[in-house]
C-alpha positions in Angstrom: -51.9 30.9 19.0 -48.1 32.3 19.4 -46.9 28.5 21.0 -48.8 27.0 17.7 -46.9 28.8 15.4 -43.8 28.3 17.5 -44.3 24.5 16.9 -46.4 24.7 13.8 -42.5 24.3 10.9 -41.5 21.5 13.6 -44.7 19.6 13.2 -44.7 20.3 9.4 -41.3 18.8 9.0 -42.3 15.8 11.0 -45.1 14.8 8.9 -42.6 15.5 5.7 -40.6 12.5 7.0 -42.9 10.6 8.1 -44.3 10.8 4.6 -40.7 10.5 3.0 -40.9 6.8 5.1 -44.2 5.9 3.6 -43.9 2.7 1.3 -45.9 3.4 -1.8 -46.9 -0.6 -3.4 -47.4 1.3 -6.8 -43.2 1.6 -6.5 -41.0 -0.3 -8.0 -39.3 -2.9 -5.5 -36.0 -1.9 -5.1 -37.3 1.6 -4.5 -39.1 0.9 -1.7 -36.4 -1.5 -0.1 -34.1 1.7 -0.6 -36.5 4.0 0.8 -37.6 1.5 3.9 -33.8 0.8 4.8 -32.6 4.5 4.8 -35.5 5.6 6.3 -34.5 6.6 9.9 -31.2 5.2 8.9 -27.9 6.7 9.9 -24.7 6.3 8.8 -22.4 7.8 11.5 -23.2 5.1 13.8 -21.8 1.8 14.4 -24.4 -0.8 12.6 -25.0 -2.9 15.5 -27.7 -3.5 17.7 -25.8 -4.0 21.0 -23.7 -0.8 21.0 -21.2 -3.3 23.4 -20.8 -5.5 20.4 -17.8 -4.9 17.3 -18.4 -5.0 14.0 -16.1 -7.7 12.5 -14.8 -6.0 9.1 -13.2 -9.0 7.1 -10.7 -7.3 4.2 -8.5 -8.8 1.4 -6.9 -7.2 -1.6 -6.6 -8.5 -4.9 -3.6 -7.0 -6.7 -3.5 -5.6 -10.3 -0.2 -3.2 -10.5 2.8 -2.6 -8.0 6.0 -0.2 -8.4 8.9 0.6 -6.4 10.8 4.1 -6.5 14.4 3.4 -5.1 15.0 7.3 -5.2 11.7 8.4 -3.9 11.6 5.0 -1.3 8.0 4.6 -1.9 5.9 1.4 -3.1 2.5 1.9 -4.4 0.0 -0.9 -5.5 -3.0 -0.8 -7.5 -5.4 -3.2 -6.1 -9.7 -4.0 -5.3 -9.9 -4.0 -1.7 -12.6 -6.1 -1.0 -14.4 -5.4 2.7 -18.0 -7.4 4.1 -19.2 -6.8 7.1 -22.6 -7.6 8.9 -24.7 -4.4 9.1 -28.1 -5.3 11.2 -29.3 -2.4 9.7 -29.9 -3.4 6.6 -31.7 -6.5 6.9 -35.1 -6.8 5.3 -37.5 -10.0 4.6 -37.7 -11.1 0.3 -41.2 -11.8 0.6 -42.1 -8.4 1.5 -40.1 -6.9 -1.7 -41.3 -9.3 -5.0 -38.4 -11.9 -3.7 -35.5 -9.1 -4.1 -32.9 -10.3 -2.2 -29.8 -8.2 -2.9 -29.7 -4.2 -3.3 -27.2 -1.7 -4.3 -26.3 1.4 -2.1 -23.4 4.1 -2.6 -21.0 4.1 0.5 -22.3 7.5 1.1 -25.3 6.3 2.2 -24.5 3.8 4.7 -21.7 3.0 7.8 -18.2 2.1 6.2 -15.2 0.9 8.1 -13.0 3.9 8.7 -9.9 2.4 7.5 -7.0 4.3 6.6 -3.4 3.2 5.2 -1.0 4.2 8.3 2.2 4.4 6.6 1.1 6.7 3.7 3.8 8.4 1.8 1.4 11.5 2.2 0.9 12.1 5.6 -1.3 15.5 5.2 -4.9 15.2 3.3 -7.5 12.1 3.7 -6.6 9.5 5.3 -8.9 7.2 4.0 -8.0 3.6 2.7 -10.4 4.2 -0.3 -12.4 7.2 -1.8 -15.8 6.0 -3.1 -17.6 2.4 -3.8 -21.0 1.1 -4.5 -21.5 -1.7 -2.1 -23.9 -4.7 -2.5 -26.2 -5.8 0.5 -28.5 -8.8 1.1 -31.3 -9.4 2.9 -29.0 -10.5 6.0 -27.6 -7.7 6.4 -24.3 -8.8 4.6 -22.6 -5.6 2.8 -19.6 -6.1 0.4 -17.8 -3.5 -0.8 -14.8 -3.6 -3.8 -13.5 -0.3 -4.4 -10.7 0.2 -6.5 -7.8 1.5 -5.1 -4.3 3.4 -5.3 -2.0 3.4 -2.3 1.2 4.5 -1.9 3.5 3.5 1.2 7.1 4.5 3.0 9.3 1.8 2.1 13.0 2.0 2.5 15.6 0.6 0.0 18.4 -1.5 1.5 20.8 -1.4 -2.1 23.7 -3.3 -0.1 23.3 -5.9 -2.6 22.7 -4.1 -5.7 21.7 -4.9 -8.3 20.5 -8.1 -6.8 18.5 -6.6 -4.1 15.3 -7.4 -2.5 13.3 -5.4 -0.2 10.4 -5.6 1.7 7.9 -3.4 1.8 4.4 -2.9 4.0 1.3 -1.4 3.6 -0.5 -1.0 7.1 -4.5 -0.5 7.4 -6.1 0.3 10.7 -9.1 2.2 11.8 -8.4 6.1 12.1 -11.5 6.6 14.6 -12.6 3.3 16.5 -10.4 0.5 19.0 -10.5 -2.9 18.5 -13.2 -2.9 21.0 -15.4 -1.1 18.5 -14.4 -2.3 15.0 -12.6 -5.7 14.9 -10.4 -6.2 11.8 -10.1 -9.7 10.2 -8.4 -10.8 7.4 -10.4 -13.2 5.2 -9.4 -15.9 3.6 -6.9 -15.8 0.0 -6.6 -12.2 1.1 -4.0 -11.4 -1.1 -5.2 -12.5 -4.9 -2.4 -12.2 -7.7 -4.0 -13.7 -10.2 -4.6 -10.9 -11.8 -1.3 -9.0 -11.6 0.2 -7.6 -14.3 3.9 -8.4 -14.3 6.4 -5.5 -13.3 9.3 -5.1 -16.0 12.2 -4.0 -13.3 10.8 -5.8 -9.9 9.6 -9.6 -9.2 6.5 -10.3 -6.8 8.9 -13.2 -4.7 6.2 -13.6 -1.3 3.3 -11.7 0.1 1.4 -12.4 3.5 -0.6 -10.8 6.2 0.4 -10.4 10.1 -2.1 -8.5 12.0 -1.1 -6.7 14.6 -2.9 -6.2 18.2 -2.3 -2.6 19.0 -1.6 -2.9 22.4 0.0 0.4 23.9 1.2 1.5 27.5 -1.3 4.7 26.5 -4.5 2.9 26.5 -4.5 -0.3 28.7 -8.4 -0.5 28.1 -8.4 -0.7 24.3 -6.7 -2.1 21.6 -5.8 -0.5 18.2 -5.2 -3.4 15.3 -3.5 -3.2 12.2 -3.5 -5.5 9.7 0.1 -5.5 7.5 0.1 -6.3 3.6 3.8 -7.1 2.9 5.3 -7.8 0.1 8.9 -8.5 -0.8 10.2 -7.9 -4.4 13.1 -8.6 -6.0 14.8 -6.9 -9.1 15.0 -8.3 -12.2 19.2 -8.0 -12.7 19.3 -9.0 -16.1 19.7 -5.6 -18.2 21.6 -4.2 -14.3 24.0 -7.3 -14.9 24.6 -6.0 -18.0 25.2 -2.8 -17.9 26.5 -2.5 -13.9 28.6 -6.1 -13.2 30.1 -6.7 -16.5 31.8 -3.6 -16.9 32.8 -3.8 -13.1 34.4 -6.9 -13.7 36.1 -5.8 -16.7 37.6 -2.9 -15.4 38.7 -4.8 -12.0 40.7 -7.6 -14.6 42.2 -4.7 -16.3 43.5 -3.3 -12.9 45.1 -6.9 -11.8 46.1 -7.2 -15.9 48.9 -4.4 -14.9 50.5 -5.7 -12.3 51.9 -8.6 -14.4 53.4 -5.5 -16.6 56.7 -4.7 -15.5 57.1 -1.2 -13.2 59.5 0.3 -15.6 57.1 -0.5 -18.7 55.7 2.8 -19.9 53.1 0.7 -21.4 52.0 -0.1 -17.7 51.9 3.3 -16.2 49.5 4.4 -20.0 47.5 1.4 -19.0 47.0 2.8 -15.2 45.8 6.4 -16.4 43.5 4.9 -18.5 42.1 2.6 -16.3 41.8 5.7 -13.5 39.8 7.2 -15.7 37.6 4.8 -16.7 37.2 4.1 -12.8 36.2 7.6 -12.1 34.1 8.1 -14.9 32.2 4.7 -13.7 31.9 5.3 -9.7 30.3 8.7 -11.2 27.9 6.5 -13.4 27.1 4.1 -10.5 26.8 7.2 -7.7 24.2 8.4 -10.8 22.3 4.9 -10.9 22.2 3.7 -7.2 20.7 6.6 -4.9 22.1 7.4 -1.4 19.5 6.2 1.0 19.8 4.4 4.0 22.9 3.9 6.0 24.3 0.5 4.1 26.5 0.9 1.0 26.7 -0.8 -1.7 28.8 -3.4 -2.0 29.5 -3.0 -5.8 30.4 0.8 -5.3 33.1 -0.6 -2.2 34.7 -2.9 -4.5 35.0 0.3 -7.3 36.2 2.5 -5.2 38.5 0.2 -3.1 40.2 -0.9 -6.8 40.3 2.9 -7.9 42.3 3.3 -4.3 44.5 0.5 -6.2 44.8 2.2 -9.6 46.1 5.3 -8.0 48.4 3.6 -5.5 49.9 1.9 -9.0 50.1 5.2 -10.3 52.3 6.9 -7.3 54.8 3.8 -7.4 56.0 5.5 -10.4 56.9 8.1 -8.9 60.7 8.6 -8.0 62.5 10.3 -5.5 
């Protein structure tokens, strides 16, 4: 009597979810699809039925938003990252469910890739490429998932050419758990959609592509680790920059070679310097304001002020007598 009572709550909670499992006709049929494909079902495990075998993830992004930060050097992108994959899991015959052929299932409930975005600007929290999604799945097993998205990556400005500059910047996915061995990462095809993209008012969308990396490292001849790169080089719009950075620039520099036609003992000349000195100051300060100090390349518009200040003060000094 003790050992029955021992095994009596066990035997209890077997027969709950064996009942749980039960298909009930009376039910509607995408209630009993969900409750025949979960049943038994678990999501922490690789949907395949030869555990040798990868699942082959096929991703693609279509791309609603992008900005760039120059003074944070971070580029983030709005975007649906679409994801199918074959789960044989979740297959199921029509017939045997009034002809349903699709069904709808939270991504909480069944295996999702474990992507994550590699070069986060965040490094600490979830690493996770997307939060939540409602995926769709049909009778062969084939799940899609579009989640919507915000990702935001490292990108370093190179503002050599300023403010005509282009940069390219990368946002890398890759499994955080599983090797290439385990969950194969393909890219499908049009994988980067634009159609969609609402236009950026300071930076221009000039390429993206894809390169997918192997992930072959000296730490793990055995396995591979892929990556799959989203790149995407951007170019600023210089029209109100042009304005506001290159004419004045060139104005000041004509004003600077405008005194040396003066002659050295014209006081007009040496007014004309101290003006311009100052003007020169005050607009290396503007520009050191505008253009942040990243990176180890400077701006070629801040050498040219600074190298014709260097003038302007050399002017200045000739007048100078012993």
């Amino acid at each position: 009597m003790g050992i029955l009572n021992y095994f009596l709550p066990f035997l209890l909670l077997s027969a709950a979810s064996c009942d749980d499992c039960i298909s009930d006709k009376s039910q509607l049929a995408h209630v009993r699809l969900r409750k025949a494909l979960l049943c038994d079902y678990d999501r922490n495990l690789r949907p395949v039925l030869n555990y040798k075998d990868p699942v082959r993830v096929f991703i693609r992004m279509i791309l609603k938003y992008y900005n760039y930060d120059i003074h944070d050097n971070s580029f983030t992108i709005d975007s649906w990252f679409a994801m199918s994959w074959v789960d044989q899991h979740l297959k199921w015959t029509p017939d045997d469910f009034d002809s349903l052929s699709t069904l709808h299932l939270a991504d909480s409930d069944i295996w999702v890739p474990d992507l994550s975005v590699y070069n986060r600007r965040e490094q600490s929290g979830n690493p996770a490429a997307f939060d939540q999604a409602t995926c769709l799945i049909s009778n062969l097993g084939q799940v899609s998932c579009v989640p919507p998205v915000h990702h935001t990556s490292i990108c370093v400005a190179d503002l050599t050419k300023y403010p005509f500059d282009t940069h390219n910047c990368t946002i890398r996915f890759g499994s955080w758990v599983h090797s290439g061995e385990e969950l194969d990462i393909q890219v499908a095809k049009n994988a980067i959609n634009t159609e969609d993209l609402v236009p950026n008012g300071e930076w221009e969308l000039v390429e993206s592509r894809i390169v997918k990396h192997p992930g072959i490292f000296k730490c793990c001849p055995n396995n591979t680790y892929p990556s799959i790169n989203f790149s995407f080089r951007i170019r600023r719009l210089a029209g109100a920059h042009a304005a506001s950075v290159i004419l004045p620039a060139i104005a000041l520099i004509i004003l600077t070679f405008a005194s040396l036609w003066l002659s050295p003992d014209n006081n007009q000349r040496l007014i004309l310097c101290y003006i311009n000195v100052v003007n020169e100051f005050l607009y290396v300060q503007y520009i050191s304001w505008m253009i942040p100090m990243t990176g180890d390349k400077i701006p070629l518009i801040r050498n040219t002020l600074t190298t014709n200040l260097a003038i302007n003060y050399s002017k200045n000094f000739s007048f100078i007598r012993p």
